[in-house]
N, C-alpha and C positions, 0 to 999 in steps of 0.2 A: 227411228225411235223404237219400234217394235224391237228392232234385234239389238239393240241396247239393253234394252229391260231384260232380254233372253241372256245376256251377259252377265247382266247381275245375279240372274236367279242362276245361272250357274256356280257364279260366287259363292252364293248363300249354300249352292249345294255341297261345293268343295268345303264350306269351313264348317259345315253341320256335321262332314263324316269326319274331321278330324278329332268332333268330339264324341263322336260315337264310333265307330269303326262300320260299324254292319251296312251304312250308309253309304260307303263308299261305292256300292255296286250301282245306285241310282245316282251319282252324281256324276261318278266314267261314266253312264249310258248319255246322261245331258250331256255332258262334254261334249262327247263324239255325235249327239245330233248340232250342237252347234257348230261346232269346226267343220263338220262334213265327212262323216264316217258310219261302218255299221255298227261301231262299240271301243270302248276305251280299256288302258291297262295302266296300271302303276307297276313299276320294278324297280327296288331299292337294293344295292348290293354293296358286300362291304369287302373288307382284305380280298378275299377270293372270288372275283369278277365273275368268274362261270356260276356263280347258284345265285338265286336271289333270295335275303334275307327277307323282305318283303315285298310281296304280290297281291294286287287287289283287282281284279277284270269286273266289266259291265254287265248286267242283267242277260245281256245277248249272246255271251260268247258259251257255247256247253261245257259244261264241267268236265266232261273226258277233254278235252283242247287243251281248258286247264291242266288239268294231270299231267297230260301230257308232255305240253309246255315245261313244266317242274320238271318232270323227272326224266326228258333227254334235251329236248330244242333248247332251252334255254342255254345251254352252254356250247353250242354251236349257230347260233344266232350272230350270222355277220352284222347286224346292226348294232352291239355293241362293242365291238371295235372299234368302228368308226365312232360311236358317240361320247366312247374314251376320248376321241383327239378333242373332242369340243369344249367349250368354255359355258360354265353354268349360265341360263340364260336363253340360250342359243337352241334355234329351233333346226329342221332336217328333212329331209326323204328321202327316198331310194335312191335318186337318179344322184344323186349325190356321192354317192360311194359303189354304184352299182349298175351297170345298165341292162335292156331286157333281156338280151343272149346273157349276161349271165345268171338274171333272175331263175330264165327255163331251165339252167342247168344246175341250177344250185339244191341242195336237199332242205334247208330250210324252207324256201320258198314254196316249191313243187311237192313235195312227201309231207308238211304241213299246212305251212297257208292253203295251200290251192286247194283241198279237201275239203274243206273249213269255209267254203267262195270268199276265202281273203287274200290280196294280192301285194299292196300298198302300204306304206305310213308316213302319219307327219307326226313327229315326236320333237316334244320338249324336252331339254336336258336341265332339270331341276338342280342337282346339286354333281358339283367332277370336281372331287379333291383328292389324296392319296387315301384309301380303306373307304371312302364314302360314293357311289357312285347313284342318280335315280336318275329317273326319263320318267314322263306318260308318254304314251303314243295314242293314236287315232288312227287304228286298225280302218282300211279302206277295199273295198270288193272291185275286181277286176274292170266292171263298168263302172265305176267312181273314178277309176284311176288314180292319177299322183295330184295331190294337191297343190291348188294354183295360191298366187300369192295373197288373195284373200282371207283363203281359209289358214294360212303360215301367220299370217298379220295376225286371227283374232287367237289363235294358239298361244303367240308369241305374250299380246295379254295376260294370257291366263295361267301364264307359267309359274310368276311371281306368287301369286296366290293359293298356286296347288303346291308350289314349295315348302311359303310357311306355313299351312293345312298339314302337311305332312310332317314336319318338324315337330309342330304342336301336338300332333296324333302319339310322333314317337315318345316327346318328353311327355305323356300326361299316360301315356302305356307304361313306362317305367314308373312315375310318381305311384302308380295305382297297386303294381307290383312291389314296390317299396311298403305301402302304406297297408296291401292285406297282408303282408310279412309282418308289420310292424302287430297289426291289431293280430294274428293270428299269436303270436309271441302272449301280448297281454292279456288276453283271451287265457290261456293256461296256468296265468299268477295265479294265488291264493289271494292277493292284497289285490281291495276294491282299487280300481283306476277307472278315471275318466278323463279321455282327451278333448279338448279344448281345439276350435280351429282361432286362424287368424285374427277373429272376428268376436273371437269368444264366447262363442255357442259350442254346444256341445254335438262331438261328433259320433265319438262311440264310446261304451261303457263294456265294460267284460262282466260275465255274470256275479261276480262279487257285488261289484257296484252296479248292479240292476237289482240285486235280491235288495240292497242298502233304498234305491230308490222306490224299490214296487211296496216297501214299507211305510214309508211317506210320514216319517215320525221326524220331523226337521229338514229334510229336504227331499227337494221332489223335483220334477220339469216345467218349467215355465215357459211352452213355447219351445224352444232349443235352449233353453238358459237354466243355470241352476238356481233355483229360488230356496231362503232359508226362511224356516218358521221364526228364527231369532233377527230380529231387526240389525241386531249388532251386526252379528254376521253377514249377514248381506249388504252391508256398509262396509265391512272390511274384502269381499271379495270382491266388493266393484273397486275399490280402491287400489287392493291388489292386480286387478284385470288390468286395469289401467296403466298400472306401472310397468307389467311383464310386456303388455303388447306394445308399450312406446319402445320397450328396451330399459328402461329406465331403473330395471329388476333385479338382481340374481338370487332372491331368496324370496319368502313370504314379506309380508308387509309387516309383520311384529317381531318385536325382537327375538324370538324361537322362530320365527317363519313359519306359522302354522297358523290357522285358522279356525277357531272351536266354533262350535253350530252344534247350540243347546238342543233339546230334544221336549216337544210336549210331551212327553210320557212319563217324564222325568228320570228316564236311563242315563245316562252317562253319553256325555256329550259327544258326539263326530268329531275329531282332529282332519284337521283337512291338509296337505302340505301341496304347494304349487311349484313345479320343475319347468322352467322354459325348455324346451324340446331343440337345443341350439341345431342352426345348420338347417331344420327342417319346417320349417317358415312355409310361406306362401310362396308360390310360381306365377301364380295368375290370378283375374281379380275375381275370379267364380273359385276360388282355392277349399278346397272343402281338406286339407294338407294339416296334419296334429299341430300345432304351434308351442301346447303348454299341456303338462300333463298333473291329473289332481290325485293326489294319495289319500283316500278314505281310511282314517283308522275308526275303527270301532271295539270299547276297550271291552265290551261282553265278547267279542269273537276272537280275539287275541290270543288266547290261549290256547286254542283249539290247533290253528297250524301250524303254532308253535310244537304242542305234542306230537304230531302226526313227524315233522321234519325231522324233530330230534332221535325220537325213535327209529329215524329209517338210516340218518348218517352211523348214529352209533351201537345199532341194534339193540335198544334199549327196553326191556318192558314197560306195559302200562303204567307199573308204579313208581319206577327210574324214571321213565319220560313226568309222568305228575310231579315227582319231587325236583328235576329239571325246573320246570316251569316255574314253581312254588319259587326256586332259590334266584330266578333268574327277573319274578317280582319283587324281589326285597323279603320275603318271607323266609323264617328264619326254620331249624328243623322241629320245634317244639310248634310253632303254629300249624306247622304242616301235620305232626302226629294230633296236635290238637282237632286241627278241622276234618281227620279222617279218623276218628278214635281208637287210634294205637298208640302204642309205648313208643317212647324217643327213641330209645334201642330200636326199635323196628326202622323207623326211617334212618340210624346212622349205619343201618346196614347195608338200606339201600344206596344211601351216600356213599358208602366205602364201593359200592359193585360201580359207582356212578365213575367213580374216579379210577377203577382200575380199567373201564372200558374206555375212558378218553382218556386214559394214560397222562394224569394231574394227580398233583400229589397233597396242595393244599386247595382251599375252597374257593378260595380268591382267582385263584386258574382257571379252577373249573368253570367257577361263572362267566370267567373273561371270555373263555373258549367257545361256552355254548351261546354265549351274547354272539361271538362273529358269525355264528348260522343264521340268526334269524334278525341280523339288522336289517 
């Protein structure tokens, strides 16, 4: 009963590092006092057998071994040969492929192990398919010897389990990789975003959409949730949430698919627009993975990077870029010389400089043109 419980909690060791990584050096050292060993290793290798893409060893083994291991043993390591022929599953030792005359004479064994007081292994073969190959082993010191079929038996258990540990380890290292790619992207928009998980809680916001929040003029965080000062509003994004997370979605929930979220302050409302994030869903049921992504417009800040963008595509001055914006609101050139107190003349000159630098000839282009930059 006692080394049943030791069983498990080696379980709980193995599936704790898969979602932590750093954890794996205490779970190989459990392993290997359970099975009968001075320390444990994972090696995961792919197309090219000789290097291992991934390596994890026990609390016990020195970090010079390690090194060393990497960057020569490893790829004259006769024990991966032989664990090519074997079938996922399937457990091993030395005497297996190896006996002790040629242990003595072998450089793996003798110029590494034997330095290191290790002699032995019992090793699992986790996964053997073409580009895929992993094992743990259970590193064993010359008075341990080879392991008897006890310690094969409770290895053979634990193989299934350090397998999918490691699977999960790999796919939630990619998702993670994916997902600060994703936010590092959104992070440098201009346009407020906030991604949404599966769940519909809020995962991350890029500084746009944190300045929008740390204002708290209509919306704000509720817990992980977005809560709206406007009742309406928050009736239309739980409605919407509803629909996007069943599938049930491909737009806003009103017929513009957008979401307005009044403001006490009485500014001009927040537009809100909601994007299912297709393909990029949840993996697993702790998914912390974007599911829906939320477009904060804000119609006092709109104008701003619009100036800055137009100006840098078309090298446009301040007042080319103003009269840009102006025309690309609906505002006409006399509103514009009106709200900055010049002559018409004055702005259809700039118009004329506007047109010859984006190379448009009537005004109807011109707007077309400088609309496709900043949709």
């Amino acid at each position: 009963m006692a080394r049943e419980a030791k069983v498990l909690d080696v379980i709980e060791h193995v599936y704790s590092a898969a979602l932590d990584g750093e954890r794996w050096p205490l779970a190989l050292t459990a392993l290997a006092d359970l099975v009968g060993g001075v320390d444990a290793t994972l090696d995961a290798r792919g197309e090219v057998y000789t290097q291992p893409l991934f390596f994890a060893a026990g609390n016990r083994l020195p970090r010079l071994e390690v090194e060393n291991y990497l960057n020569h043993y490893a790829r004259i390591s006769p024990r991966i040969p032989y664990i090519q022929t074997l079938a996922s599953g399937s457990v091993c030792h030395d005497y297996d492929f190896i006996s002790e005359r040629q242990i003595d004479r072998n450089e793996f064994y003798s110029d590494f192990l034997g330095p290191g007081g290790l002699r032995y292994v019992a090793a699992g073969v986790l996964i053997n398919r073409p580009g895929n190959l992993s094992a743990v082993a259970v590193h064993r010191s010359p008075s341990q010897g080879q392991p008897d079929a006890s310690d094969l038996s409770i290895l053979r258990r634990l193989v299934p389990h350090v397998t999918r540990a490691l699977d999960l380890h790999f796919r939630l290292e990619k998702q993670d990789g994916r997902e600060k790619r994703f936010q590092s992207l959104i992070d440098r928009l201009p346009q407020a975003i906030i991604t949404l998980d599966d769940r519909g809680q809020v995962q991350f916001a890029n500084e746009p959409a944190a300045a929008v929040l740390r204002k708290d003029d209509g919306i704000k965080l509720h817990g992980r949730r977005l809560h709206f000062a406007d009742a309406t509003a928050n009736r239309q994004m739980a409605a919407a949430l509803n629909d996007y997370l069943k599938g049930g979605a491909d737009a806003g929930i009103s017929s513009s698919g957008q979401v307005v979220a009044r403001r006490p302050s009485g500014r001009p409302a927040f537009v809100l627009a909601l994007h299912r994030l297709s393909g990029i869903g949840a993996v697993y049921e702790d998914s912390v993975t974007p599911a829906i992504a939320v477009f904060i417009s804000d119609p006092e800040m709109s104008a701003q990077p619009r100036t800055s963008v137009l100006a840098q595509v078309f090298s446009l001055t301040r007042r080319e870029a103003d009269l840009a914006v102006a025309l690309l609101q609906g505002r006409t050139l006399r509103d514009q010389a009106d709200a900055r107190g010049v002559k018409i003349s004055t702005e259809r000159s700039h118009l004329k400089s506007l047109m010859q630098k984006t190379d448009t000839h009537r005004q109807t282009d011109l707007v077309r043109l400088l609309a496709s930059f900043v949709a």
